[in-house]
Each structure stands twice: as structure tokens, then as C-alpha cells.
KOLSE-371757 format. One line per field, with one value per residue: residue number from 1; x, y, z of N, C-alpha, C, CB in turn. Coordinates in steps of 0.02 Angstrom, whole numbers, plus 32768, in hexadecimal, padded with zeros to 4 digits. Atoms other than C-alpha are relative to their C-alpha. Last residue first. Glycine has a CB too. Example, Ala and Ser with C-alpha at 12.3 -4.5 7.8 and 13.67 -1.06 7.14 Angstrom:
BEGIN
pos 2; 1
nxx 7FD6; 802D
nyy 7FC5; 7FC5
nzz 7FFD; 8000
caxx 82AC; 8267
cayy 7FCB; 7F1F
cazz 8165; 8186
cxx 7FD9; 802D
cyy 8037; 803C
czz 8025; 8000
cbxx 8014; 7FCE
cbyy 8017; 8001
cbzz 7FB9; 803E
//
This chain:
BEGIN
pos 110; 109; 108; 107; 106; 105; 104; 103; 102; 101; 100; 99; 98; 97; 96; 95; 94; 93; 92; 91; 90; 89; 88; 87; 86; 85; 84; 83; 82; 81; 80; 79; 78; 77; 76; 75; 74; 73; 72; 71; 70; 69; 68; 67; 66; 65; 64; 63; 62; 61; 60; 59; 58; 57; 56; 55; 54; 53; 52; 51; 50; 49; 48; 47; 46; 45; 44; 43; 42; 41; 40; 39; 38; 37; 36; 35; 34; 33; 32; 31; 30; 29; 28; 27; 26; 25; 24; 23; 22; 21; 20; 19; 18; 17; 16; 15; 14; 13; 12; 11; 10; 9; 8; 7; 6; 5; 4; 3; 2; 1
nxx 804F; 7FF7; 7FFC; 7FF2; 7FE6; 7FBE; 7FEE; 7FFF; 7FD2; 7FC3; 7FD7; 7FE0; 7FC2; 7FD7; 7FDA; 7FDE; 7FEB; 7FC9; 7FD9; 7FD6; 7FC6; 7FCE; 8022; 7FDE; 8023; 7FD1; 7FE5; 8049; 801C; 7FCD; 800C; 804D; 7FF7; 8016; 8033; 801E; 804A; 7FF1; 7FDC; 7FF0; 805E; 800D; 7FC1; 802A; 8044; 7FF0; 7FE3; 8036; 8035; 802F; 8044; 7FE5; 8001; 802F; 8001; 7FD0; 8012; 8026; 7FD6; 7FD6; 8014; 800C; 7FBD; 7FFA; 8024; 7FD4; 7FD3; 8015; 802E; 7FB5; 7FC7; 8025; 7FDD; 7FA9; 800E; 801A; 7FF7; 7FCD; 8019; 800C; 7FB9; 7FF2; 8039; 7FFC; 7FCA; 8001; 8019; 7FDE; 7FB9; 8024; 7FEF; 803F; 7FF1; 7FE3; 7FBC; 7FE7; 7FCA; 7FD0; 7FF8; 8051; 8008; 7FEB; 8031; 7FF7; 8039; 8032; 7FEE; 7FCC; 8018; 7FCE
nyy 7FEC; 7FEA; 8012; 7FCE; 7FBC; 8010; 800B; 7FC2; 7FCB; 8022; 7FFC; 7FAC; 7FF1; 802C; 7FD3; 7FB1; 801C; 802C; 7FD5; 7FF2; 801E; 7FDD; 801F; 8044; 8046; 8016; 7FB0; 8007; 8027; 7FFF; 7FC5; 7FF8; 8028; 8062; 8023; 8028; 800E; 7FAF; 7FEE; 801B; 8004; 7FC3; 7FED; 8023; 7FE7; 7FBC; 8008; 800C; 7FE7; 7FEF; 8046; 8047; 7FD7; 8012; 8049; 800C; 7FFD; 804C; 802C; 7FF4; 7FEE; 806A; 800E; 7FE5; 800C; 804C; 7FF7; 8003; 803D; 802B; 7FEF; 8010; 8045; 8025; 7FEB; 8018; 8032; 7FEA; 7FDD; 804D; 8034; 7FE0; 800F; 804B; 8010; 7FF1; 8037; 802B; 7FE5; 800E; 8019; 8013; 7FDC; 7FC4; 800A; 8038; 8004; 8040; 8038; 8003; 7FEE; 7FA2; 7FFB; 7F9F; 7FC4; 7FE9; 7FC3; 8009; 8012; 7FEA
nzz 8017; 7FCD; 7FD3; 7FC4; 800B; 801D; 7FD9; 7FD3; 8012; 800F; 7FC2; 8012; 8034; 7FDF; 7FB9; 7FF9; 8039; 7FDC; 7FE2; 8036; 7FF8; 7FC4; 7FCA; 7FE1; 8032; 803A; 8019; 8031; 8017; 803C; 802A; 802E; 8016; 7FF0; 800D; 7FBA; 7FFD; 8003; 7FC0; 7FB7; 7FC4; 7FDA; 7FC2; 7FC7; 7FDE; 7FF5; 7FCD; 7FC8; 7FD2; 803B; 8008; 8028; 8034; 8020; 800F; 8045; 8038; 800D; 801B; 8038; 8047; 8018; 8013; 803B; 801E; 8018; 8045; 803A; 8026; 8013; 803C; 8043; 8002; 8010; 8035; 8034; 8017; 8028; 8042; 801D; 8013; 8044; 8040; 7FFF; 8021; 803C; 802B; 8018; 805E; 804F; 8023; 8020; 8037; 8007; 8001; 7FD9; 8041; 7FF5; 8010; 8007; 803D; 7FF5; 7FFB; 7FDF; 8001; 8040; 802D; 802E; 8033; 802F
caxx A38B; A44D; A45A; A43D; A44B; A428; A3A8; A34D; A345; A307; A295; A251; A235; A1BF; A16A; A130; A0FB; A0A8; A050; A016; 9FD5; 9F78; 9F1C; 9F58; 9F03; 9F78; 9F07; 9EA1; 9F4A; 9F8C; 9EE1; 9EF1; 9FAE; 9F80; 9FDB; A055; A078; A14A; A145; A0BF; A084; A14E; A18A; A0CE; A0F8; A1C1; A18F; A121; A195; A225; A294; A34F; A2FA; A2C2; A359; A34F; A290; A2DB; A35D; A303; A298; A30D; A33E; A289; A288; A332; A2F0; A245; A290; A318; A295; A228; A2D3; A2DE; A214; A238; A2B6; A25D; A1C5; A22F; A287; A1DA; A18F; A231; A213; A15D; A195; A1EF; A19F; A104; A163; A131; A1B6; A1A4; A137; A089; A061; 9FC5; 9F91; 9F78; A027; A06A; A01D; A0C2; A0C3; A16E; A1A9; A132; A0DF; A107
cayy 4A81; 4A61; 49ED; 4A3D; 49E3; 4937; 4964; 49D7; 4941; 48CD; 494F; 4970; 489B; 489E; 493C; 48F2; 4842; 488D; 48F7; 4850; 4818; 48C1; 488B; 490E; 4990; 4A27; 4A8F; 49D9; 4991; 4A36; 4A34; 498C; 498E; 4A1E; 4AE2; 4B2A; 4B88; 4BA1; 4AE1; 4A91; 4B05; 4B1F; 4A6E; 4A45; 4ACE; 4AA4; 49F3; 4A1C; 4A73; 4A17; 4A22; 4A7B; 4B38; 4B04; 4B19; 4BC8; 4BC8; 4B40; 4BD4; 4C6E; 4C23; 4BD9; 4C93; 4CE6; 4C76; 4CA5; 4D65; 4D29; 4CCE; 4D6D; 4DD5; 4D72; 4D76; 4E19; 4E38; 4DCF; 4E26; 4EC4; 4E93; 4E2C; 4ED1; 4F33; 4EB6; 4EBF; 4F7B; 4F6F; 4F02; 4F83; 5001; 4F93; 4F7F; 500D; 502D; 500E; 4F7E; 4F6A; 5023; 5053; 50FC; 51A1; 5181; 517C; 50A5; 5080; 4FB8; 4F79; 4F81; 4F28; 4F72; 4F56
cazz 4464; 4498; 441D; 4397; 42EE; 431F; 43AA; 431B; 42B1; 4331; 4361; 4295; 4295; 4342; 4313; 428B; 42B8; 433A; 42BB; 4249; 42EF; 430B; 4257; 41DF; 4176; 41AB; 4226; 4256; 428C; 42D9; 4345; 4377; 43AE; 4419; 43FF; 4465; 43D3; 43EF; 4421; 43C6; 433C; 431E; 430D; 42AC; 4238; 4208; 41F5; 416A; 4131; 4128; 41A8; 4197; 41CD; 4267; 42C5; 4290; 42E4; 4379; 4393; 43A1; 43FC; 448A; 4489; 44A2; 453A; 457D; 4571; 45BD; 4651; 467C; 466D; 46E9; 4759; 4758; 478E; 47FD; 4855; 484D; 48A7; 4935; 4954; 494C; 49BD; 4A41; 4A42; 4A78; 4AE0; 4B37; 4B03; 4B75; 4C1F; 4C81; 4D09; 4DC0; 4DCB; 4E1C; 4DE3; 4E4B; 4E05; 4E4B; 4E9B; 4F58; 4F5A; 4EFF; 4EEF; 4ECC; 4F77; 4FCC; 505B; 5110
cxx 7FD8; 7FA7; 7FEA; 7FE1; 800E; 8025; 8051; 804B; 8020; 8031; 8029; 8036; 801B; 8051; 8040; 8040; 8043; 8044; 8024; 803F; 8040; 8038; 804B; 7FE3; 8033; 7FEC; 8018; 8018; 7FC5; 7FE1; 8030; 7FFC; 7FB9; 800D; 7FF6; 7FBA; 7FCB; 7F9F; 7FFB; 8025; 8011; 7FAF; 7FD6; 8039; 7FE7; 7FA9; 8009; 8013; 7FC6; 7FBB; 7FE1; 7FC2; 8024; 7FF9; 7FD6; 8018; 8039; 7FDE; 7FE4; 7FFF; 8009; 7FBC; 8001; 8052; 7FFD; 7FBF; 8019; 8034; 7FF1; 7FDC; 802D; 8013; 7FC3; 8003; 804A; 7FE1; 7FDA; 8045; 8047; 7FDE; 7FED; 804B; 8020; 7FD7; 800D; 8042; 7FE1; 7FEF; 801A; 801C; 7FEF; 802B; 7FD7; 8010; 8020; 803A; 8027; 8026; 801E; 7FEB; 7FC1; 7FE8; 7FF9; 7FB5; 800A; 7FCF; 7FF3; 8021; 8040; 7FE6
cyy 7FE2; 8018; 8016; 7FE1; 8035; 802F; 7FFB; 7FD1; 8035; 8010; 7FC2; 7FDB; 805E; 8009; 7FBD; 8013; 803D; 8000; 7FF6; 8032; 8015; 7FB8; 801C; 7FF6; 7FC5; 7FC6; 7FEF; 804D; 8020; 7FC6; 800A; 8048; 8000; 7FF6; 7FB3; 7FE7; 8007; 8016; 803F; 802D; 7FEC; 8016; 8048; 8019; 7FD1; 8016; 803E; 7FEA; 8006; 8025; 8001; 7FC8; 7FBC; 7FF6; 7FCE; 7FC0; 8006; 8034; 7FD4; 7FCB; 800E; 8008; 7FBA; 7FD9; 7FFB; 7FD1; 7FB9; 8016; 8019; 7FB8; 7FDE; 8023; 7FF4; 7FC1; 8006; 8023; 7FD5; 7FD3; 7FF9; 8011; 7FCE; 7FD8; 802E; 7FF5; 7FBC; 8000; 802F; 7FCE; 7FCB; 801F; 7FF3; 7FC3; 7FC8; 8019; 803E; 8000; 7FC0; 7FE3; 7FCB; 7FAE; 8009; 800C; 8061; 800F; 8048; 8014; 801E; 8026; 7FDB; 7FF3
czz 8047; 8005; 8051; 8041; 8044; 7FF0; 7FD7; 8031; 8018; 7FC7; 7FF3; 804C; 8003; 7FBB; 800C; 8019; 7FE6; 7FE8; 801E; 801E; 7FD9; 7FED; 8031; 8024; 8003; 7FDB; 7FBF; 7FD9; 7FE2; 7FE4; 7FCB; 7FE9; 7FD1; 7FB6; 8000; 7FD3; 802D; 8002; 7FFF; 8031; 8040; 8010; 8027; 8045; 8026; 8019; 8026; 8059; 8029; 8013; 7FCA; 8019; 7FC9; 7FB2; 7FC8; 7FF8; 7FD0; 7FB5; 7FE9; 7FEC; 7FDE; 7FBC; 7FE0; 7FD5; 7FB4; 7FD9; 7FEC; 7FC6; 7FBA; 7FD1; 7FE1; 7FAC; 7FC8; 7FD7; 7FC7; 7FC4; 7FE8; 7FED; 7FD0; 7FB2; 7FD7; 7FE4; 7FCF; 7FC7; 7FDD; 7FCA; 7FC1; 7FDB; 7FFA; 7FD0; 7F9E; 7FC2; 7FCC; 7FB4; 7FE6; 7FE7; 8040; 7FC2; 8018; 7FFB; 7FFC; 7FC0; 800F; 8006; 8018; 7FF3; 7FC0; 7FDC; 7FDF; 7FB9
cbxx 7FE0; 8043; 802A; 7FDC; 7FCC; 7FFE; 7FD6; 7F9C; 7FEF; 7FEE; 7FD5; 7FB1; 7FDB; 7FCD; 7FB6; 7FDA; 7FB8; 7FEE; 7FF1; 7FD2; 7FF2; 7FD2; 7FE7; 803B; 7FF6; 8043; 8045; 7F9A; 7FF8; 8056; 7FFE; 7FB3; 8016; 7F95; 7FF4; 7FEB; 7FFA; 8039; 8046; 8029; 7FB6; 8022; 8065; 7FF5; 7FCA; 8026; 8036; 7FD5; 7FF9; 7FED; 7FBF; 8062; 8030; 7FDC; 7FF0; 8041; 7FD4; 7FB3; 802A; 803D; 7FEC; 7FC9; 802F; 7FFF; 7FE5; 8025; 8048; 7FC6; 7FB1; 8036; 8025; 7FB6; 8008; 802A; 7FDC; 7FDB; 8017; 8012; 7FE4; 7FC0; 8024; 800A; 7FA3; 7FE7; 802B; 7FE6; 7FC2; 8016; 8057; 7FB7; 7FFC; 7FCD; 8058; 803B; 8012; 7FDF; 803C; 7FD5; 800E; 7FE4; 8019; 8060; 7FED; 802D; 7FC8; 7FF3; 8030; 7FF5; 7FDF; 8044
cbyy 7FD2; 8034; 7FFA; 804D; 801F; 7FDD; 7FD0; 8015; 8014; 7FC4; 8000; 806D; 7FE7; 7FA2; 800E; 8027; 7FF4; 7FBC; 8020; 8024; 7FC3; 8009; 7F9C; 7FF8; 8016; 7FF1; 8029; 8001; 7FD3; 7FFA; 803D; 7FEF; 7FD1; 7FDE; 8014; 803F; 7FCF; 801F; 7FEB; 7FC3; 7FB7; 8039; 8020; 7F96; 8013; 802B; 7FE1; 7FC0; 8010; 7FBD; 7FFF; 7FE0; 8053; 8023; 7FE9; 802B; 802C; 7FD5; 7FEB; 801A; 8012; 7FB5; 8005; 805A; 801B; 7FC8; 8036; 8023; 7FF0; 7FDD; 8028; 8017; 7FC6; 7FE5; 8041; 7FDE; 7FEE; 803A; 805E; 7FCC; 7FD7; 805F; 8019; 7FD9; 800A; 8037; 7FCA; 7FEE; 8044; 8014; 7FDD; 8054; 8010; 7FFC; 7FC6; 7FC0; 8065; 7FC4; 8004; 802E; 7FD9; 8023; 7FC7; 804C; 7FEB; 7FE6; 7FFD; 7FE2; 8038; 7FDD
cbzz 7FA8; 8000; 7FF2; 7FF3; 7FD0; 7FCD; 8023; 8035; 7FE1; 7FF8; 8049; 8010; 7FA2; 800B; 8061; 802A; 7FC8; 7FFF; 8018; 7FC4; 7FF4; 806D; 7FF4; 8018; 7FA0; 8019; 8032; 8039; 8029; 8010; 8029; 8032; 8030; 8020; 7FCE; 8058; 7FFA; 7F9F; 8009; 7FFC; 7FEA; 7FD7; 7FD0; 7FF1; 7FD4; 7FAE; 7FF3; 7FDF; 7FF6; 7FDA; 8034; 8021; 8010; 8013; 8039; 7FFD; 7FFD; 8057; 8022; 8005; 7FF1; 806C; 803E; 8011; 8017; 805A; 800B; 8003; 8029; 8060; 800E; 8014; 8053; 804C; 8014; 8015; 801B; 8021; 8011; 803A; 8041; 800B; 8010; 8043; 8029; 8006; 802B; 8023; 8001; 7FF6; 8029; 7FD9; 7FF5; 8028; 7FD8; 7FFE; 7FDD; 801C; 7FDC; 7FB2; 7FD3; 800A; 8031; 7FBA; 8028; 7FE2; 7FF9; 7FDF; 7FDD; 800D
//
């Protein structure tokens, strides 16, 4: 007795009765199209928390105001802002550390 799922009446052996690969192909375009959502959703809330830290920015002084936004909007190192602005990295520390305890006092939610 054969098994039922093999059909040996075809050109082709077909160990299961219906080809499973739309279906996953489906499934991959689903999963596609929810992340591509959700990386939207990341870079509009991104662009948002930037807005806000450059109008947050706007009660530092300025040298405070360019190490805040090398660092975090930047992504630039501690040593490279230091040798950009003719400070030792401690001096930048230093920095950064007084703007974010302004920032924290003004916007909390930062």
C-alpha cells in the first residue's frame, strides 16, 4: 500500500499534495511589509526626539549647544569633538555632563 501523500500517477513525484512555496512566499512579503512599517515608525520617532533635543538645545550656551549635538545627533567620539573644539575630552565630559543636567531640568521627558 502506498502512502497517500505520494502520487506516483504524475511526471513528477510530489511528496505533498500542494506546493508550499506562495505560501511562504506570502508569509515573506507579510513579514516584508511589516517591517518595513515599523522601520518607519522608528525613523519618524527618531526624527522627533531630534527635533526636540535641537529646540531643547536652544537654552545652552554654545559651546554646549555643539558638543550636545556632535555627540548625540553627530554620533561623534569624545576625542574627536575635543580636538574639533580645542578641548581636552575631559574638558568635553565636563560639557556634556553640565548641558544634560540642563536639558534633564527643562525636559524631562528627553
Amino acid at each position: 500500500m502506498y502512502p497517500s501523500a505520494v502520487r506516483y500517477d504524475t511526471d513528477k513525484v510530489q511528496s505533498t499534495p500542494v506546493d508550499p512555496m506562495p505560501r511562504y512566499a506570502e508569509k515573506m512579503d507579510e513579514l516584508q511589509t511589516r517591517i518595513n512599517k515599523l522601520w518607519i515608525q522608528l525613523n519618524d520617532a527618531q526624527d522627533d526626539i531630534i527635533d526636540k533635543m535641537l529646540k531643547a538645545s536652544y537654552q545652552l550656551t554654545p559651546i554646549e549647544q555643539d558638543v550636545i549635538v556632535l555627540f548625540f545627533i553627530g554620533n561623534k567620539t569624545v576625542r574627536w569633538i575635543g580636538f574639533e573644539l580645542g578641548r581636552t575630552e575631559r574638558g568635553i565630559y565636563k560639557i556634556r555632563k553640565r548641558a544634560m543636567r540642563k536639558l534633564e531640568k527643562s525636559y524631562p521627558e528627553l
